[in-house]
C-alpha positions as CSV (number, residue, x, y, z in Angstrom):
1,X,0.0,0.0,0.0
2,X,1.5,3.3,-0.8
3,X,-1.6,5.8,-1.0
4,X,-4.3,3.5,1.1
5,X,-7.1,5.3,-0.2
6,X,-5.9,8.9,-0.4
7,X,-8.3,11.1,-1.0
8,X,-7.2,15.2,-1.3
9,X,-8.6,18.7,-2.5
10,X,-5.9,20.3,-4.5
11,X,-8.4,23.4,-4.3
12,X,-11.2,24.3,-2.0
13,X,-13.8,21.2,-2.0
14,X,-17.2,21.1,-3.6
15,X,-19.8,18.4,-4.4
16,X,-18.2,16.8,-7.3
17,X,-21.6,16.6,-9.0
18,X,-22.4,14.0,-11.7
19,X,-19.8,11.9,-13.8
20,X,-19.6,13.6,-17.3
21,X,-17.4,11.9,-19.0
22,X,-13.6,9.8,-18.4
23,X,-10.4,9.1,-20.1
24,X,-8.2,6.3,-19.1
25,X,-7.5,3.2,-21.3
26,X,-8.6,1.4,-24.6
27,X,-7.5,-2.5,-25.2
28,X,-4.7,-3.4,-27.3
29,X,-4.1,-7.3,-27.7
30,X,-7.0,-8.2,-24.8
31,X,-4.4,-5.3,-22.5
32,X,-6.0,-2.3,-21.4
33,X,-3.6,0.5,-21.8
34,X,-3.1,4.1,-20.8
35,X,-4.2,7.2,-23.1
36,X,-2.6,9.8,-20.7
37,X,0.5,9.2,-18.2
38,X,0.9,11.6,-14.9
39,X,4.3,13.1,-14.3
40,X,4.3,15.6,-11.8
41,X,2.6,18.3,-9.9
42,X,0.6,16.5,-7.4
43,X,2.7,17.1,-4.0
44,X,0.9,13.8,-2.5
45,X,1.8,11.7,-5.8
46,X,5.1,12.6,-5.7
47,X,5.8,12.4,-1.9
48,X,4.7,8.9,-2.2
49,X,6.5,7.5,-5.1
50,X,10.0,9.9,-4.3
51,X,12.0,8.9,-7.3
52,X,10.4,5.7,-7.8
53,X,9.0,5.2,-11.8
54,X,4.9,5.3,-11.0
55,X,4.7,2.9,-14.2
56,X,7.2,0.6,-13.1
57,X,5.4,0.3,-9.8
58,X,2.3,-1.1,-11.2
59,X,0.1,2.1,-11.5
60,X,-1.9,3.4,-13.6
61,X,-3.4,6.7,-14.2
62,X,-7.3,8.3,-15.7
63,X,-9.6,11.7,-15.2
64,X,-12.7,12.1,-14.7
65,X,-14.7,15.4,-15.4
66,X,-18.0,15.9,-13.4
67,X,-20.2,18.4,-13.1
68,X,-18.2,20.4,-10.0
69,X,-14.9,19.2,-10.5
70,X,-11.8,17.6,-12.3
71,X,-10.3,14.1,-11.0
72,X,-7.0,12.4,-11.4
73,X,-6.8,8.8,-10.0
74,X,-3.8,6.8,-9.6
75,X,-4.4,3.1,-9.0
76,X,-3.3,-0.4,-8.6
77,X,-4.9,-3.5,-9.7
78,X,-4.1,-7.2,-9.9
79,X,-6.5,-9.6,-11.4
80,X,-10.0,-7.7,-10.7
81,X,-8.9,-6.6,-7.4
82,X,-8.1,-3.0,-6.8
83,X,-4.9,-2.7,-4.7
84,X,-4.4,0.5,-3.9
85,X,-5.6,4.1,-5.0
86,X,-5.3,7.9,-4.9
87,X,-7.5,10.5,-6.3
88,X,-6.6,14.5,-6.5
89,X,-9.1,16.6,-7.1
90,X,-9.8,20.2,-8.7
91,X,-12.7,22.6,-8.3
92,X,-14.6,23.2,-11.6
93,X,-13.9,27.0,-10.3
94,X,-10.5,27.0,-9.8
95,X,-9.5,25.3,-13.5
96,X,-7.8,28.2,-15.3
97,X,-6.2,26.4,-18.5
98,X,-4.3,24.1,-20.0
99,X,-1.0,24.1,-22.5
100,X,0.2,21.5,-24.8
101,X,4.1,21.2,-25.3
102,X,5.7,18.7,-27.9
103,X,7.8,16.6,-26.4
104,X,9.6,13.2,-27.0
105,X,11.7,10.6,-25.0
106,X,8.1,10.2,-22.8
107,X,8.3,6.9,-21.6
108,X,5.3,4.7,-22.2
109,X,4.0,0.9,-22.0
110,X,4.9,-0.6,-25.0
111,X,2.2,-0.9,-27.7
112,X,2.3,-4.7,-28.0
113,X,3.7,-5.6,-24.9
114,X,0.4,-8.0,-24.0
115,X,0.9,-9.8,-27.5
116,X,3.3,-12.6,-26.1
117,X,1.7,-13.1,-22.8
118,X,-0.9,-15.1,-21.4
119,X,-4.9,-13.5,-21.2
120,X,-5.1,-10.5,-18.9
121,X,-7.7,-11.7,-16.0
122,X,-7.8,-7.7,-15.8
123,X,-10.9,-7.8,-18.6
124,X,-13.4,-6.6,-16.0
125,X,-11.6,-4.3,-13.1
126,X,-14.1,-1.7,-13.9
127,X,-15.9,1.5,-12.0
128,X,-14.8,2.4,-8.5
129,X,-17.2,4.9,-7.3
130,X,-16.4,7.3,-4.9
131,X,-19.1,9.0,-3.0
132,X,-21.0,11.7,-4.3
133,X,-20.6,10.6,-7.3
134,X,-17.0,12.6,-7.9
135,X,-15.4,9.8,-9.8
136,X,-15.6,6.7,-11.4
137,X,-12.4,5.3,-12.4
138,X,-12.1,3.5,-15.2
139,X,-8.5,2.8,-14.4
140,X,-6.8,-0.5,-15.5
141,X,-3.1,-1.3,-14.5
142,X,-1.0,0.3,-17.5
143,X,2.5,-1.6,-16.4
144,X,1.5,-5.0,-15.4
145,X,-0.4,-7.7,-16.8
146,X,-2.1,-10.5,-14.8
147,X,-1.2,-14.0,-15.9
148,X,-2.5,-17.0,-13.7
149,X,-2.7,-14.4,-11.0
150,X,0.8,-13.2,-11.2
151,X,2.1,-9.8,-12.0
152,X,4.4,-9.7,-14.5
153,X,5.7,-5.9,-15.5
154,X,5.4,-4.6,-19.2
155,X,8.1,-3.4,-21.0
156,X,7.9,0.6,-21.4
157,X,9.9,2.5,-24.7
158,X,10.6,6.3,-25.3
159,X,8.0,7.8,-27.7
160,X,7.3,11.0,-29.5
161,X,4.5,12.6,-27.9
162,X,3.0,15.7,-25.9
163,X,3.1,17.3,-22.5
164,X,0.0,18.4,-21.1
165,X,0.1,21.1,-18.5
166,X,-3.1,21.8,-16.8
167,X,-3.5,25.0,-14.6
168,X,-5.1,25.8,-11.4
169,X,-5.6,28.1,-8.5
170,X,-4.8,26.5,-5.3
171,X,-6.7,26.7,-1.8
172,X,-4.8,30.1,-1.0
173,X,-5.2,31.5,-4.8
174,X,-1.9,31.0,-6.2
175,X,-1.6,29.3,-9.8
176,X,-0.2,25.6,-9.4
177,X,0.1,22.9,-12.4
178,X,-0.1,19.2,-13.1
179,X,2.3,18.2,-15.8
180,X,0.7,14.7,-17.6
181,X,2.0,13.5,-21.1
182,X,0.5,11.2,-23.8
183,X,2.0,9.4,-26.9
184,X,1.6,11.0,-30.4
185,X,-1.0,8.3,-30.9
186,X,-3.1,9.2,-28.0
187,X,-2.8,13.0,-28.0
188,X,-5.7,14.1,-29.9
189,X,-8.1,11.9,-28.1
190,X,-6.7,13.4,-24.7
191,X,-6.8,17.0,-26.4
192,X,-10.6,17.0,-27.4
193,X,-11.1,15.5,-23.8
194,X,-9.3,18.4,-21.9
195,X,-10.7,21.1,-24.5
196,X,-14.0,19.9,-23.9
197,X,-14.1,19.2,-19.9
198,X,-11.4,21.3,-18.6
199,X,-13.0,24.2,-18.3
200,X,-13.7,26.6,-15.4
201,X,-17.4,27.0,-16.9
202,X,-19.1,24.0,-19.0
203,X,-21.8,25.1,-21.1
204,X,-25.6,23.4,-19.8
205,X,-25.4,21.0,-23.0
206,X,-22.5,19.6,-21.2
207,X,-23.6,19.6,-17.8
208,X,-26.8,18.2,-18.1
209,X,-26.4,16.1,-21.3
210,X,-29.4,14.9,-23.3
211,X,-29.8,12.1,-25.8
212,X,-30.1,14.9,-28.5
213,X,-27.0,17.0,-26.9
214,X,-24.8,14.3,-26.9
215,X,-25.5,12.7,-30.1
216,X,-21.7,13.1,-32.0
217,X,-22.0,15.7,-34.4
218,X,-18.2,13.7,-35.6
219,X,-16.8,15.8,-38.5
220,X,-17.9,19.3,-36.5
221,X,-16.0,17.6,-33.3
222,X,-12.7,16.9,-35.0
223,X,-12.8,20.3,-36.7
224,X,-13.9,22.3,-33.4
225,X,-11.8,19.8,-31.1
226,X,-14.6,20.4,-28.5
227,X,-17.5,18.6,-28.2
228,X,-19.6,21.1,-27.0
229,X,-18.3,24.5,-28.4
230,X,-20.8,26.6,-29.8
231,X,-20.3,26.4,-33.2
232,X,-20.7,22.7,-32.6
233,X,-23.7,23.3,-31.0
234,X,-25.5,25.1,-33.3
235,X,-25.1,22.3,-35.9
236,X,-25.9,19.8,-33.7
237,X,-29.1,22.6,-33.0
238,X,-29.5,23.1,-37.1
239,X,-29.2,19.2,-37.9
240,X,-32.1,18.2,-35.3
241,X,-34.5,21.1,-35.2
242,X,-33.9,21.8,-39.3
243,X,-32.8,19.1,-41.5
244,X,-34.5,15.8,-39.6
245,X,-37.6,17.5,-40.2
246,X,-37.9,17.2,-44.0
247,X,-37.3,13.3,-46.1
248,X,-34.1,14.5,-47.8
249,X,-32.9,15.9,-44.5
250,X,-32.9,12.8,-42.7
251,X,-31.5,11.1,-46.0
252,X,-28.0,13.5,-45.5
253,X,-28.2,12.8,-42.1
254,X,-28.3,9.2,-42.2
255,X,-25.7,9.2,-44.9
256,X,-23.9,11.4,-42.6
257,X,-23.5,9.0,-39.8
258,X,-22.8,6.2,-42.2
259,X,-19.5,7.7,-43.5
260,X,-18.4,10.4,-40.7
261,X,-17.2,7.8,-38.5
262,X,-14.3,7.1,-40.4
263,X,-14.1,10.7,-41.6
264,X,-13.7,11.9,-38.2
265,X,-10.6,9.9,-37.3
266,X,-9.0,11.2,-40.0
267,X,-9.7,14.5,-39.0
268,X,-8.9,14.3,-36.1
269,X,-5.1,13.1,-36.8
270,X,-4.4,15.6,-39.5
271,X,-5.2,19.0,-38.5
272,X,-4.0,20.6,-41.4
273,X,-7.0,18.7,-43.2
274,X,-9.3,19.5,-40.4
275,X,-8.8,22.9,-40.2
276,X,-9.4,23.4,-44.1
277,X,-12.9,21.7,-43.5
278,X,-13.5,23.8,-40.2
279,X,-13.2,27.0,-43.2
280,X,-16.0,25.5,-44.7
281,X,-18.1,24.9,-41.5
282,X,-17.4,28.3,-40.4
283,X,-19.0,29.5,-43.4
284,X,-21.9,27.0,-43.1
285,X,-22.6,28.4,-39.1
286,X,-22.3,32.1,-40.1
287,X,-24.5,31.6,-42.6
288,X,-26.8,29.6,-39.9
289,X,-26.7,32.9,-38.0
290,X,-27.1,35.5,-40.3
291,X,-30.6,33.9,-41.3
292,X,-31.3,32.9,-37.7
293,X,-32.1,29.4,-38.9
């Protein structure tokens, strides 16, 4: 045990409010692994693991944004038991911004670490609520792998990637930050995550989320790299209020959803394509505007 359940304000508390969304692993070769990694700036994190390698120790990091606040939680699993955890948490009122830095040498799990070993047992080490409803932690050890209930570390390798430095006020006003970092494959998935949800003030499509609200509007997204900025609201506002109520409306938007999918992740890793199509939406949502549609 090294944080036995730690639990700290990094800013004055609040009620954490609902679970919005979370960002913490996808599955490669039956192996969850990390989108984001934590390096620094989180005086309890770093107390505890001094100059010992958090990812060699068998942690793994994710964040959650709800309603009040901003989470980061560090834990420890083995099999489908949680070991060990820490969560650090942020005030909604107290974000102030984020930068992105490109970086490289960032040390990461290797992509297909997993691929020679036997089946993770890890498939299901799932939600751990906290009360309130703050957090759920999707979090799923990042540097080991369970195999016939042993723990067997991952091999890590330097990658090309980006540092994420997100900025706060702490309890007594003064601007602190939490350095993170993410692999060049990962960073535009942790981008529209923090663009979106790291944000002193969300808008209410994003605090209290309908089925229409939070239907992807994909190629908007990728352009606007926020899922609920306003010009991405307005089309999401223009596609279900105008076009789904005439036949050859729905017809675009059916086609629309058919292709976008794929569309969007190409968007979204190549911004010099997406920002020639975010020209053309701009055009499309002034126009919108002008004619009060």
């Amino acid at each position: 045990m090294k944080f036995d359940s730690l639990n700290v304000w990094l800013t004055e508390p609040c009620e954490g409010g609902s679970l919005l969304k979370e960002i913490g692993y996808t599955y490669n070769y039956g192996r969850p692994e990390a989108h984001f990694y934590y390096e620094s700036g989180i005086s309890e994190f770093d107390r505890i693991f001094n100059s010992e390698n958090y990812i060699k120790a068998g942690y793994v990091c994710t964040m959650a944004a709800s309603v009040g606040e901003m989470s980061i939680f560090c834990a420890k699993f083995k099999d489908d038991n949680l070991l060990d955890f820490g969560v650090a948490r942020i005030n909604r009122k107290n974000i102030l911004s984020f930068d992105v830095l490109e970086s490289n040498n960032l040390q990461v799990v290797k992509e297909d670490d997993s691929k020679h070993k036997a089946k993770s047992r890890l498939k299901t080490a799932g939600k751990i609520a906290f009360a309130g409803g703050g957090l759920i932690g999707g979090a799923i050890a990042d540097a080991i792998v369970s195999t016939e209930g042993k723990s067997v570390n991952a091999n890590t390798e330097l990658v090309n990637g980006a540092k994420l430095i997100l900025k706060f006020k702490d309890t007594i006003g003064f601007e602190k930050s939490i350095i993170l970092y993410c692999s060049e494959r990962n960073r535009h998935m942790v981008e529209l995550f923090l663009n979106t949800y790291y944000k002193s003030e969300l808008p209410v499509q994003a605090n209290n989320p309908t089925p229409t609200s939070s239907n992807n509007c994909f190629i908007a997204t990728a352009c606007y790299r926020d899922l609920f900025s306003p010009e991405v609201i307005l089309l999401r506002k223009f596609r279900d209020e105008i076009l789904n109520k005439y036949f050859f409306g729905r017809i675009l938007i059916k086609f629309y959803y058919a292709t976008s999918p794929f569309v969007y992740h190409q968007l979204l890793n190549h911004p010099k394509i997406s920002n020639r199509v975010k020209v053309v939406l701009d055009r499309l949502v002034n126009l919108i505007r002008f004619f009060k549609i």
